[in-house]
Backbone and ligand atoms as CSV (ligand in chain L), in Angstrom:
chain,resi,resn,atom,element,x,y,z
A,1,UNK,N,N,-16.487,-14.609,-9.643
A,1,UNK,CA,C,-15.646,-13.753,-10.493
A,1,UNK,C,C,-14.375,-13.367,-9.751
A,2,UNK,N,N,-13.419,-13.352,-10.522
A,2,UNK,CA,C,-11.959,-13.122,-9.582
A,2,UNK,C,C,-11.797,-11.328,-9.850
A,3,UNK,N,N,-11.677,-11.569,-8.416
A,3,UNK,CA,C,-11.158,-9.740,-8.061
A,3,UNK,C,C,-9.948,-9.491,-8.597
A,4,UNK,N,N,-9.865,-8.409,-9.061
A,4,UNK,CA,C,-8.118,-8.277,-9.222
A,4,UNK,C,C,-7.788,-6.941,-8.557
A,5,UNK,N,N,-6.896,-7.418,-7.914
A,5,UNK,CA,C,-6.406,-6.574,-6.743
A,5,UNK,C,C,-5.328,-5.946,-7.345
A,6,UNK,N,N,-5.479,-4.381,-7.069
A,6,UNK,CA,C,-3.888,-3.196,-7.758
A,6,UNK,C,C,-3.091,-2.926,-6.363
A,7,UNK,N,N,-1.828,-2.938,-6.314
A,7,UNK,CA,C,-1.131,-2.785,-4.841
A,7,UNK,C,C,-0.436,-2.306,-5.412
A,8,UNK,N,N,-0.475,-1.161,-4.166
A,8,UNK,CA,C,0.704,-0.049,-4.048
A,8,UNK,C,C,2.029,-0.558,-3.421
A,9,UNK,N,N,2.889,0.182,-3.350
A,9,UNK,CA,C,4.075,-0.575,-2.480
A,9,UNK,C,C,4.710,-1.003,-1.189
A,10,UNK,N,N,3.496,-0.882,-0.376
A,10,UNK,CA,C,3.317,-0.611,0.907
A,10,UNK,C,C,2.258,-2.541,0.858
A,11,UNK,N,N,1.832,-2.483,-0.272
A,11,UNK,CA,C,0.812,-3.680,-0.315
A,11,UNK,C,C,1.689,-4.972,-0.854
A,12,UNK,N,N,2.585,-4.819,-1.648
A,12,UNK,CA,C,3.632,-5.405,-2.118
A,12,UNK,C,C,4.364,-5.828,-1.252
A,13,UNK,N,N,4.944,-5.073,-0.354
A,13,UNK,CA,C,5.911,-5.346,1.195
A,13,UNK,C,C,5.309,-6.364,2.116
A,14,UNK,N,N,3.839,-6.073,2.175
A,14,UNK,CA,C,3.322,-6.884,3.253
A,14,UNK,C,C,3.354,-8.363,2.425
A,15,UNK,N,N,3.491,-8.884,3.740
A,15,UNK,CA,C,3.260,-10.817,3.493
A,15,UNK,C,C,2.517,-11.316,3.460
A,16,UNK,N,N,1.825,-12.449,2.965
A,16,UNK,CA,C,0.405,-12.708,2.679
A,16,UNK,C,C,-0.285,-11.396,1.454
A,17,UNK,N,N,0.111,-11.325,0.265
A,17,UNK,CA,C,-0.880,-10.474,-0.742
A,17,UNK,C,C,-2.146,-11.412,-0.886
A,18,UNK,N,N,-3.218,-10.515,-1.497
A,18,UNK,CA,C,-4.728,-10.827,-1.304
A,18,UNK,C,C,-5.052,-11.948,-1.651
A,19,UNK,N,N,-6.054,-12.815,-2.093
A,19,UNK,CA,C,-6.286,-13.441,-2.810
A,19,UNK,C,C,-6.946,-13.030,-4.497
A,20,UNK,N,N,-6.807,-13.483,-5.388
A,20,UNK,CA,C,-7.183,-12.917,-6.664
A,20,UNK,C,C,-6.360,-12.718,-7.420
A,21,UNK,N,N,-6.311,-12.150,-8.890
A,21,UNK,CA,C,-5.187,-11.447,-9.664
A,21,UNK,C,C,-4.632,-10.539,-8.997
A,22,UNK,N,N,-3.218,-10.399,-8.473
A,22,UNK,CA,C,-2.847,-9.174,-8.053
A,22,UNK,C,C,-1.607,-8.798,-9.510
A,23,UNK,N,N,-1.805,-7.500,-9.687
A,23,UNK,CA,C,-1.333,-6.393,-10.069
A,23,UNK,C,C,-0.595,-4.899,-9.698
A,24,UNK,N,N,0.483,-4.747,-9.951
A,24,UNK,CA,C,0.895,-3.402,-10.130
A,24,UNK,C,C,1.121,-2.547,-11.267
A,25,UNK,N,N,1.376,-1.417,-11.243
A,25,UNK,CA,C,2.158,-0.761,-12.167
A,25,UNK,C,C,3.614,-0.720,-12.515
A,26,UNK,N,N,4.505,-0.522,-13.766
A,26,UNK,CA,C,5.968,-0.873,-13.570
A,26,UNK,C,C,6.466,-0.042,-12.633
A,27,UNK,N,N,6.039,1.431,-12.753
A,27,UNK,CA,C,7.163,2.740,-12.003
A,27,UNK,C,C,7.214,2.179,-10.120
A,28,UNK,N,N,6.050,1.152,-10.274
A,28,UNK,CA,C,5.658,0.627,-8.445
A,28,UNK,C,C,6.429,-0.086,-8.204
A,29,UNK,N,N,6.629,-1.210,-9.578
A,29,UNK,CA,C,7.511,-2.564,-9.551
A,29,UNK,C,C,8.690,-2.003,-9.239
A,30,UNK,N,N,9.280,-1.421,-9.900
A,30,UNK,CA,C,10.733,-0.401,-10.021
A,30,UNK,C,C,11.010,-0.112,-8.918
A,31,UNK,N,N,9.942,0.534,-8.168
A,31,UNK,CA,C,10.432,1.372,-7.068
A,31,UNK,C,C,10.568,0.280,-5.940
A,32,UNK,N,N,10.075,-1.128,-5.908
A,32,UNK,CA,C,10.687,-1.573,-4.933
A,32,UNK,C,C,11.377,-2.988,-4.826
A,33,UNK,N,N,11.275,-2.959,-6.673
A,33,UNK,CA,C,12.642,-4.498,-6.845
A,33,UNK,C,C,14.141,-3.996,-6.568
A,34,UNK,N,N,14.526,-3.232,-5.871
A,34,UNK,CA,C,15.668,-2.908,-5.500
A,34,UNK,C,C,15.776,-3.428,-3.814
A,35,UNK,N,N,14.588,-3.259,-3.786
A,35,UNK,CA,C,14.725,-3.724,-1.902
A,35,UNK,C,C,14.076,-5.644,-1.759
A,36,UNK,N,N,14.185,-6.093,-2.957
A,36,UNK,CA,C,13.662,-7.214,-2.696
A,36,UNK,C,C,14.103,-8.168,-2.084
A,37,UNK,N,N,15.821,-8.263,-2.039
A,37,UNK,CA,C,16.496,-8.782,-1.604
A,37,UNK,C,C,16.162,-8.820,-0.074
A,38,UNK,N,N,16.054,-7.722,0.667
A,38,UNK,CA,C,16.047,-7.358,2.087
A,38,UNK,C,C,14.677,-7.664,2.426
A,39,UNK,N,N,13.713,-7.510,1.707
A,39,UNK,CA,C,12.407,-7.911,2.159
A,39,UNK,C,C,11.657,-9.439,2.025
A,40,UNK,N,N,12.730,-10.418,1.182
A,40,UNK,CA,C,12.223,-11.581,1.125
A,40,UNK,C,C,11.088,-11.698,0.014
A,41,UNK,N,N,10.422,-10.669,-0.572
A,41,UNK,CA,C,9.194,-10.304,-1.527
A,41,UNK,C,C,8.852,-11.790,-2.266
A,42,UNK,N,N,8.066,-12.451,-2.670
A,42,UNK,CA,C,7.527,-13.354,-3.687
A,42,UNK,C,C,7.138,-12.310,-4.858
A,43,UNK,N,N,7.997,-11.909,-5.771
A,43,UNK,CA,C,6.631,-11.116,-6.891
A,43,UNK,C,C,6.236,-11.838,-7.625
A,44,UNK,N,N,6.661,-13.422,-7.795
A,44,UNK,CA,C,6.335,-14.057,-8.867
A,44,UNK,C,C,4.745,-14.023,-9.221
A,45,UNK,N,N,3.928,-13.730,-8.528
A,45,UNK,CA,C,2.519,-14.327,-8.823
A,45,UNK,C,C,2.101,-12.746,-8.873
A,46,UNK,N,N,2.706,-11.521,-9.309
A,46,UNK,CA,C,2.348,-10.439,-9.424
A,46,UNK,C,C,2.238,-10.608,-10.823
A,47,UNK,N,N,1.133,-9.433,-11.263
A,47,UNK,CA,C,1.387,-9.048,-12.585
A,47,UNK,C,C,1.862,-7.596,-13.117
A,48,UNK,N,N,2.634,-7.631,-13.501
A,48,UNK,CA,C,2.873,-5.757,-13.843
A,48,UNK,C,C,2.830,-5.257,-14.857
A,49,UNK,N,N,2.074,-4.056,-15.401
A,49,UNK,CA,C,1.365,-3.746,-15.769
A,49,UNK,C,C,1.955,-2.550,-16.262
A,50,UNK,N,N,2.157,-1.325,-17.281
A,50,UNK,CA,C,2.326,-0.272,-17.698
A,50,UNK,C,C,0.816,0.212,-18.230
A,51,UNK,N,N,0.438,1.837,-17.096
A,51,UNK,CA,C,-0.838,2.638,-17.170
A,51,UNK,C,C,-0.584,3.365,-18.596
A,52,UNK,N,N,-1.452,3.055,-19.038
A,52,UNK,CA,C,-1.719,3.847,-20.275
A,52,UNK,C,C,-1.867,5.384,-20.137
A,53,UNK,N,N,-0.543,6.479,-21.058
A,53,UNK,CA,C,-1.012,7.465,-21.214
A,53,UNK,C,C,-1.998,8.532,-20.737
A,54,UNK,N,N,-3.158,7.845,-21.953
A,54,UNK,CA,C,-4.689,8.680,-21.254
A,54,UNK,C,C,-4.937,8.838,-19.962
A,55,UNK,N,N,-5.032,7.739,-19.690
A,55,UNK,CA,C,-5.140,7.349,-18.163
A,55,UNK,C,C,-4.601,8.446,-16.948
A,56,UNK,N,N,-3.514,8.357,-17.062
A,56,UNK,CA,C,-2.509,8.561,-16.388
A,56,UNK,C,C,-2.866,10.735,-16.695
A,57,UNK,N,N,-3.342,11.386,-17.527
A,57,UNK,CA,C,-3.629,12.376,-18.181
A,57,UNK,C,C,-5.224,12.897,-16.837
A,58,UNK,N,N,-5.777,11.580,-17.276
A,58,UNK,CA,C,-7.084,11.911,-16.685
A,58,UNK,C,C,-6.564,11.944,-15.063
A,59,UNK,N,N,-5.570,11.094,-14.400
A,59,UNK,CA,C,-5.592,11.570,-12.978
A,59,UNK,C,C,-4.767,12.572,-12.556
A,60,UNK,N,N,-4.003,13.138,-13.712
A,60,UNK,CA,C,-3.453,14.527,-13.712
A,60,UNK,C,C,-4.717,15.139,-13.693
A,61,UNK,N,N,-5.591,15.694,-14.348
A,61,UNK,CA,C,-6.238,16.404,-14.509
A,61,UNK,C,C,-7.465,16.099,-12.927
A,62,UNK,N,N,-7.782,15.050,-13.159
A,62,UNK,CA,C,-8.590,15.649,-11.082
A,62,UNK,C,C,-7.733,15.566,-9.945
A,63,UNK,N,N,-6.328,15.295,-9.926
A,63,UNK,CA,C,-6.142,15.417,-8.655
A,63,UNK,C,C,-5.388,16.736,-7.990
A,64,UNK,N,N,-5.436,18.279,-9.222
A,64,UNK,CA,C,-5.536,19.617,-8.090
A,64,UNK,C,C,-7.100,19.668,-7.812
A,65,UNK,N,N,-8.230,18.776,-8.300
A,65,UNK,CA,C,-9.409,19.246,-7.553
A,65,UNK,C,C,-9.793,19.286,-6.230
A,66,UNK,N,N,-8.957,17.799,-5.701
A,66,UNK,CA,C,-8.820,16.887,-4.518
A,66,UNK,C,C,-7.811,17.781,-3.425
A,67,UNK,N,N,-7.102,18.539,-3.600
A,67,UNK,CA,C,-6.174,19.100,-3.096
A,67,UNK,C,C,-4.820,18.086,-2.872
A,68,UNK,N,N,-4.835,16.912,-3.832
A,68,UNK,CA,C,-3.892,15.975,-3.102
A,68,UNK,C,C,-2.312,15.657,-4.275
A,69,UNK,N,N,-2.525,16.677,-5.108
A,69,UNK,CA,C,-1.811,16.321,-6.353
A,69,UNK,C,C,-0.489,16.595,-5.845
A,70,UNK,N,N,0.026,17.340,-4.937
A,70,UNK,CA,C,1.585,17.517,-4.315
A,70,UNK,C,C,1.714,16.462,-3.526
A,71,UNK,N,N,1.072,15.642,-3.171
A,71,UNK,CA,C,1.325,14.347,-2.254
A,71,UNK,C,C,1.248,12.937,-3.002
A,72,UNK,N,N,1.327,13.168,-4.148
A,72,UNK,CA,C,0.609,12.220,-5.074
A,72,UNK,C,C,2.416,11.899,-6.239
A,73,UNK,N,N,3.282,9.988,-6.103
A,73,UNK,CA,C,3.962,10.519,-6.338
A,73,UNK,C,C,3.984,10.024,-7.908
A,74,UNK,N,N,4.671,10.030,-8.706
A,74,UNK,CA,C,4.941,9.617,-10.203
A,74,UNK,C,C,4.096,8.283,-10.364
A,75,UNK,N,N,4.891,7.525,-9.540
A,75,UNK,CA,C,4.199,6.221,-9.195
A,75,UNK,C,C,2.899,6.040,-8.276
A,76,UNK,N,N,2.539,6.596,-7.770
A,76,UNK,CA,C,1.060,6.665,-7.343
A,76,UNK,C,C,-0.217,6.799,-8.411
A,77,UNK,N,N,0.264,7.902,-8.894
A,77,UNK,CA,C,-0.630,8.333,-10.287
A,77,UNK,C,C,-0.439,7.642,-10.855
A,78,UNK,N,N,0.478,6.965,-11.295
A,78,UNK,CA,C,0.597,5.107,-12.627
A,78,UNK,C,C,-0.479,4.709,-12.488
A,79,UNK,N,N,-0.409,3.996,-10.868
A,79,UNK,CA,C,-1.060,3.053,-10.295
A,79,UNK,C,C,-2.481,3.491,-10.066
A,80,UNK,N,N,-2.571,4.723,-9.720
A,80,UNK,CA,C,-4.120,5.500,-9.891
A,80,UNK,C,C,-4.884,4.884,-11.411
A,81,UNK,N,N,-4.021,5.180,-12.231
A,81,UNK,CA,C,-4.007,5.096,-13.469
A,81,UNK,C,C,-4.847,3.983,-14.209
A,82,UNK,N,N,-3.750,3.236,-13.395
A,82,UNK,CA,C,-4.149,1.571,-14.063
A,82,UNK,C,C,-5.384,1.186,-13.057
A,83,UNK,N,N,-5.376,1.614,-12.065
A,83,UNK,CA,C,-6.823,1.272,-11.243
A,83,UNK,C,C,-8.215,1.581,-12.423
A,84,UNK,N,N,-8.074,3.184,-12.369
A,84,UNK,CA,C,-9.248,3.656,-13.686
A,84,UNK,C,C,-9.621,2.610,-14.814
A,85,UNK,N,N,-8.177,2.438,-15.359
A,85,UNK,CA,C,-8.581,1.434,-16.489
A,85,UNK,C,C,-8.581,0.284,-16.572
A,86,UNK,N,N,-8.359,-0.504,-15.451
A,86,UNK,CA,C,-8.750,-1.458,-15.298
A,86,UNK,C,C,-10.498,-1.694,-14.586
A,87,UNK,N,N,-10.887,-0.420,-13.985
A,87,UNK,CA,C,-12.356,-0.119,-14.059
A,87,UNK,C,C,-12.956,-0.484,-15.057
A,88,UNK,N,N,-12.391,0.380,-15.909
A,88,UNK,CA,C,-13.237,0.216,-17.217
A,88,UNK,C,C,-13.729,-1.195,-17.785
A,89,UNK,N,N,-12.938,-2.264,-17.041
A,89,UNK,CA,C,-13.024,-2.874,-17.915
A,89,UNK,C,C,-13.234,-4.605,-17.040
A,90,UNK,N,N,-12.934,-4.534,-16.168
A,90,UNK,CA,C,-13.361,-5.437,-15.140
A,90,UNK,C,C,-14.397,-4.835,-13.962
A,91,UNK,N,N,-15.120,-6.129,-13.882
A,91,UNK,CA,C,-16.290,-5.823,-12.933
A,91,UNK,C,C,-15.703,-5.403,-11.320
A,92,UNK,N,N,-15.372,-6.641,-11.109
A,92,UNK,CA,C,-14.572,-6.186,-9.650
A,92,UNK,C,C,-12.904,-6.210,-9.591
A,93,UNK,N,N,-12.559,-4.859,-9.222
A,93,UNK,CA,C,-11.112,-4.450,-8.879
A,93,UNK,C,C,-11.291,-4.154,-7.277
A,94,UNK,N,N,-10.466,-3.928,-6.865
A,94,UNK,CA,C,-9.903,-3.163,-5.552
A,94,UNK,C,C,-8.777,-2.901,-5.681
A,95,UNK,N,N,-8.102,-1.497,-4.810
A,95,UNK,CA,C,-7.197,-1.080,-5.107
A,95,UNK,C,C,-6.187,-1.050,-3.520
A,96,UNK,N,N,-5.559,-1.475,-3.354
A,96,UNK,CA,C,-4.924,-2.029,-1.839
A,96,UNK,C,C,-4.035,-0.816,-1.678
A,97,UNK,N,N,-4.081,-0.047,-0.610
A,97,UNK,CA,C,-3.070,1.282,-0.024
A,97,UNK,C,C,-3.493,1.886,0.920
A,98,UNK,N,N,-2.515,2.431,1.996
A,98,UNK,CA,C,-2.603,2.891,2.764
A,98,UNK,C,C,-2.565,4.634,2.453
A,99,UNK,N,N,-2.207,5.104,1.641
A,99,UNK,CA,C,-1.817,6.305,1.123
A,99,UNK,C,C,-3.508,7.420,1.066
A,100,UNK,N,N,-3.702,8.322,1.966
A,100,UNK,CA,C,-4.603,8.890,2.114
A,100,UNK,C,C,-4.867,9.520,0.976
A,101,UNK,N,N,-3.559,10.201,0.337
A,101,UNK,CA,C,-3.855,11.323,-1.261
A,101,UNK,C,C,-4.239,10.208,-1.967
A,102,UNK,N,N,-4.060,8.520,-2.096
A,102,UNK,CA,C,-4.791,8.018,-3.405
A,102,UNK,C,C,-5.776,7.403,-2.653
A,103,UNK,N,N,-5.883,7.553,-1.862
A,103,UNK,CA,C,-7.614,7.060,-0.514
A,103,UNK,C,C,-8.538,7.982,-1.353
A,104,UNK,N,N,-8.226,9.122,-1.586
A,104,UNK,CA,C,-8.705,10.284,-1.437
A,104,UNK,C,C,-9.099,10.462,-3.219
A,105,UNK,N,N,-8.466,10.133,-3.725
A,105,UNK,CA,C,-8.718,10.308,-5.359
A,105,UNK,C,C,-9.240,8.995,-6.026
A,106,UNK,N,N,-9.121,7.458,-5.072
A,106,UNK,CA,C,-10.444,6.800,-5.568
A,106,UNK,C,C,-11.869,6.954,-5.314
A,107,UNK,N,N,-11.729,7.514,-4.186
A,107,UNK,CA,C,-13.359,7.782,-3.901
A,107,UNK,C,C,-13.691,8.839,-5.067
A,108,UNK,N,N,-12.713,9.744,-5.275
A,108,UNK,CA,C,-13.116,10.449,-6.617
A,108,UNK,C,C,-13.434,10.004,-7.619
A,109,UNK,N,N,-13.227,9.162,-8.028
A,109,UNK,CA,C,-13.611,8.318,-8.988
A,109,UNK,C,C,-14.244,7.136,-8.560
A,110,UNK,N,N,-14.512,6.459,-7.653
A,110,UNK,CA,C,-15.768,5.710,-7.067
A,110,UNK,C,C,-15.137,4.397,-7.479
A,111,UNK,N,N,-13.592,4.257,-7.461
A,111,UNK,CA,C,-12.600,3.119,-7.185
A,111,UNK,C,C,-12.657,2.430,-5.688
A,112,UNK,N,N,-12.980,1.009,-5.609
A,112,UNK,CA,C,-12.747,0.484,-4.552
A,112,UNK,C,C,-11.753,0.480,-3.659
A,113,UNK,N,N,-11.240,0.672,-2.649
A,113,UNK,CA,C,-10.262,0.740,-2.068
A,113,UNK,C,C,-9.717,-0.488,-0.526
A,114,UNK,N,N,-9.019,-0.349,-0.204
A,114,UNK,CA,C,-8.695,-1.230,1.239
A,114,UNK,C,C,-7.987,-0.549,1.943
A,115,UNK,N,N,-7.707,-0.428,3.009
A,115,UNK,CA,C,-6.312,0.496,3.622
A,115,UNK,C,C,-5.991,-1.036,4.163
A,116,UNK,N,N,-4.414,-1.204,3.912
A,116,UNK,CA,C,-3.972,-2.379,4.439
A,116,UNK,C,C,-3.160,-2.379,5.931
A,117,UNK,N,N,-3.162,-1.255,6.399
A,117,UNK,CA,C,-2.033,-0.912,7.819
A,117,UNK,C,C,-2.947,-1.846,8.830
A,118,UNK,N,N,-4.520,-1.767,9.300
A,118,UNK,CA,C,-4.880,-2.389,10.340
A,118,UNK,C,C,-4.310,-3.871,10.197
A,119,UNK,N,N,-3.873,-4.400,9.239
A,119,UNK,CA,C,-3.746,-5.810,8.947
A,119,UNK,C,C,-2.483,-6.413,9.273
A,120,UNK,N,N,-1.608,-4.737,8.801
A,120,UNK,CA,C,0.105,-5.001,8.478
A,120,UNK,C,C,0.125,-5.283,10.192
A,121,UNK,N,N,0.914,-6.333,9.920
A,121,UNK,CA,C,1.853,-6.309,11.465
A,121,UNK,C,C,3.136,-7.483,11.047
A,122,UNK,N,N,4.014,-6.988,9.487
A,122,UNK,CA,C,4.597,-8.275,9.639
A,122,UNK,C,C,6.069,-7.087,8.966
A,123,UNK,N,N,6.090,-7.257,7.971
A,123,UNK,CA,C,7.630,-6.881,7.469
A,123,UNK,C,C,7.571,-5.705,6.914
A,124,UNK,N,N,6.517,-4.498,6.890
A,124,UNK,CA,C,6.720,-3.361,6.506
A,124,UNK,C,C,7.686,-2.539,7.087
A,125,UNK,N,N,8.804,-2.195,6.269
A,125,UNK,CA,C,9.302,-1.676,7.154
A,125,UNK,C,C,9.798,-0.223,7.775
A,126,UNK,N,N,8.745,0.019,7.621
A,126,UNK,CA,C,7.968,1.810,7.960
A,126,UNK,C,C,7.802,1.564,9.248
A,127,UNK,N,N,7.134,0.804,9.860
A,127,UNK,CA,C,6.321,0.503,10.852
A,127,UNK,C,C,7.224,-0.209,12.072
A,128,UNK,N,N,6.746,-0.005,13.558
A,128,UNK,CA,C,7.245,-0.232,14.457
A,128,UNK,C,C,6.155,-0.532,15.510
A,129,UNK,N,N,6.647,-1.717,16.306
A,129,UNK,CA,C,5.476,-2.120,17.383
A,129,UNK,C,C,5.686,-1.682,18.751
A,130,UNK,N,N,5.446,-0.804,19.086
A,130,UNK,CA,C,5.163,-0.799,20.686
A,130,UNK,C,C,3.872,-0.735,21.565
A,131,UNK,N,N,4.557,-1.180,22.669
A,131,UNK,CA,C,3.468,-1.568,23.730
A,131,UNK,C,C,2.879,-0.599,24.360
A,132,UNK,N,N,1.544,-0.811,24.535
A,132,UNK,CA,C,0.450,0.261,25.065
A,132,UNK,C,C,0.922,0.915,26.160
A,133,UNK,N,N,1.488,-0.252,27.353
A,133,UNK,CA,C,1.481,-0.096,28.625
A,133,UNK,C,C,2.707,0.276,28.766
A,134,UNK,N,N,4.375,-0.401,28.864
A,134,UNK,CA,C,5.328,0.247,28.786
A,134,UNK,C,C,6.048,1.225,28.156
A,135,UNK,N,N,5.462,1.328,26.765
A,135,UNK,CA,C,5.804,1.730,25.551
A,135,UNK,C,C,7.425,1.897,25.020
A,136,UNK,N,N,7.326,0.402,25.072
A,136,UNK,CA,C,9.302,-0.069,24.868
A,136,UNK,C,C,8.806,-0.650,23.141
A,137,UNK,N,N,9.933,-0.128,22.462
A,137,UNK,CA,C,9.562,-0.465,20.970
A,137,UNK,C,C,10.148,-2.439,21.307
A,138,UNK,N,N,8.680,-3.166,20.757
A,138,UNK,CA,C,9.284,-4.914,20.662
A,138,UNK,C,C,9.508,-5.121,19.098
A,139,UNK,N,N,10.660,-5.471,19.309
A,139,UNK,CA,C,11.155,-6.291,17.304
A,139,UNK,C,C,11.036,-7.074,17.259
A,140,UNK,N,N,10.342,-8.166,17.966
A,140,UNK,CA,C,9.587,-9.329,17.057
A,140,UNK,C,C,8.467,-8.940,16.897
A,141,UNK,N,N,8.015,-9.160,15.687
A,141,UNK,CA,C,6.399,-9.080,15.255
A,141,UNK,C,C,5.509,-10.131,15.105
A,142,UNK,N,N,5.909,-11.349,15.575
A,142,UNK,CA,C,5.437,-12.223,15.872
A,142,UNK,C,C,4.278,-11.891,17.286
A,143,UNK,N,N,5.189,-11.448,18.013
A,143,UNK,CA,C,4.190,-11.145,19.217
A,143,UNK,C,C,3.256,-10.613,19.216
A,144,UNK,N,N,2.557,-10.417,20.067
A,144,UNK,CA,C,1.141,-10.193,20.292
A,144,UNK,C,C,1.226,-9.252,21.518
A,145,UNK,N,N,1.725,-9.621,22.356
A,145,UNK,CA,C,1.677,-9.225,23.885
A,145,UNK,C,C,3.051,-8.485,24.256
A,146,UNK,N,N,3.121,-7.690,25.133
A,146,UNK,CA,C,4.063,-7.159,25.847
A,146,UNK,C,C,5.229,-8.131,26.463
A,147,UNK,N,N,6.249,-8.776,26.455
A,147,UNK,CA,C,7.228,-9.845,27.015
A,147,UNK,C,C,7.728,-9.199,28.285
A,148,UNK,N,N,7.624,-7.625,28.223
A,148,UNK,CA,C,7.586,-7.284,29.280
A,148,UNK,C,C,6.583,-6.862,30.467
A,149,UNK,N,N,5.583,-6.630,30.269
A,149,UNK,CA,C,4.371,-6.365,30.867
A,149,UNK,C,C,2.997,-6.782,30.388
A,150,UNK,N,N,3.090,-7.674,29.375
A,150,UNK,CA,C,1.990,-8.369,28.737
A,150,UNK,C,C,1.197,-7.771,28.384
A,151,UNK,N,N,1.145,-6.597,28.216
A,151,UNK,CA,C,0.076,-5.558,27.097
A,151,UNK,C,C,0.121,-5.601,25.656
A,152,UNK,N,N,-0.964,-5.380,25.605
A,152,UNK,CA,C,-1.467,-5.393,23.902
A,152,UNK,C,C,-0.179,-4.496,23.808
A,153,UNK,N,N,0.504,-5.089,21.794
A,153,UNK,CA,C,1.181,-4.164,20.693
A,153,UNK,C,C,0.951,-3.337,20.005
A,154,UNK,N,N,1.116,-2.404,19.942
A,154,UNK,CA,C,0.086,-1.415,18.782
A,154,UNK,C,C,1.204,-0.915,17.679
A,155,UNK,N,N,0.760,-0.921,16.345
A,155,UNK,CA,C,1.705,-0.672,15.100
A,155,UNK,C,C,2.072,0.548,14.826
A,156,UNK,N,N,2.783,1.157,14.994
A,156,UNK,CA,C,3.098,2.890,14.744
A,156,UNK,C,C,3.959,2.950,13.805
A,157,UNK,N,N,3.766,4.297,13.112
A,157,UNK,CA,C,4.354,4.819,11.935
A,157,UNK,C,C,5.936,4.878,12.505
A,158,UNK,N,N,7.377,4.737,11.613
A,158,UNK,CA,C,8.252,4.681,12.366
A,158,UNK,C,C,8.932,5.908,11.683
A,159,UNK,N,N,8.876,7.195,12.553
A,159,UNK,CA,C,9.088,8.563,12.497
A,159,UNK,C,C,10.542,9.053,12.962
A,160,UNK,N,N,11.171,9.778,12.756
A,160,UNK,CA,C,12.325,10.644,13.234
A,160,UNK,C,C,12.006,11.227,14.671
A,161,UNK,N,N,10.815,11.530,15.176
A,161,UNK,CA,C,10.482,11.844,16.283
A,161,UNK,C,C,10.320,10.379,17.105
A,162,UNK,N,N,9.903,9.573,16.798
A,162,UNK,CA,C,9.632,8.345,17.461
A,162,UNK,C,C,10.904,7.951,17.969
A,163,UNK,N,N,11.889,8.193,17.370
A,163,UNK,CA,C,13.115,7.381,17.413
A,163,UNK,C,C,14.183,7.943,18.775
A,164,UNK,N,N,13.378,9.716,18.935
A,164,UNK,CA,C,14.587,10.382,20.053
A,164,UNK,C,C,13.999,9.939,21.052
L,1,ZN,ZN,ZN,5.043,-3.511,27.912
């Protein structure tokens, strides 16, 4: 049976998307066919999708239970959205994101999930690689190893503090 995979925009960015039907929501599509140019993106083999209303009603309504509804954005809740109802109605979904507030509101609803960051190491471009041992930020992501001291890369969030 083919999985159909829902990606957030963080899942969209990365290279290599899953195998299976993949899917988004439009407000997701929207939010990052403006950067497609710069990211190289394939969406052709995406499908996009507009969350129905109801839907979209019902994850208003549990996510002040969760405490996560201020972290949760227009487009998250779509995509929450269309996860639910596409529950309904296919056997196997998964829902691809790194985003803890919708980590946090599929388990509420007993939606499959993935966090895709252990995987990302290619064109997100949130993310920054530095080395364990020197800790000099490397911009190829090809690498693996330190070019300067041959230590493992490790993927870090790329922060305003990181940067001074
Ligand atoms: Zn190093």
């Amino acid at each position: 049976m083919v999985t159909v995979n829902i990606l957030d925009a963080s899942a969209l960015i990365r290279k290599g998307i899953p195998k299976g039907k993949n899917i988004t929501e439009e407000e997701v599509y929207q939010e990052i066919k403006d950067k497609k140019s710069k990211l190289e993106m394939d969406l052709n083999s995406i499908n996009v999708y507009r969350a129905k209303s109801n839907y979209v009603e019902k994850i208003n309504e549990i996510s002040p239970s969760t405490g996560d509804a201020h972290k949760l954005s227009s487009p998250d809740k779509r995509l929450l959205a269309l996860a639910l109802e596409q529950k309904k109605t296919q056997k196997n979904i998964k829902l691809f994101s790194d985003d803890y507030a919708i980590q946090n509101i599929c388990e509420e609803l007993d939606i499959p999930y993935e966090g895709i960051m252990q995987k990302e190491i290619d064109k997100k471009i949130d993310w920054i690689q530095i080395c364990i041992g020197c800790k000099k930020e490397i911009e190829n992501k090809e690498l693996e190893e330190c070019p300067y001291c041959g230590q493992k890369l490790k993927l870090v969030p790329k922060r305003e503090k990181d940067l001074s």
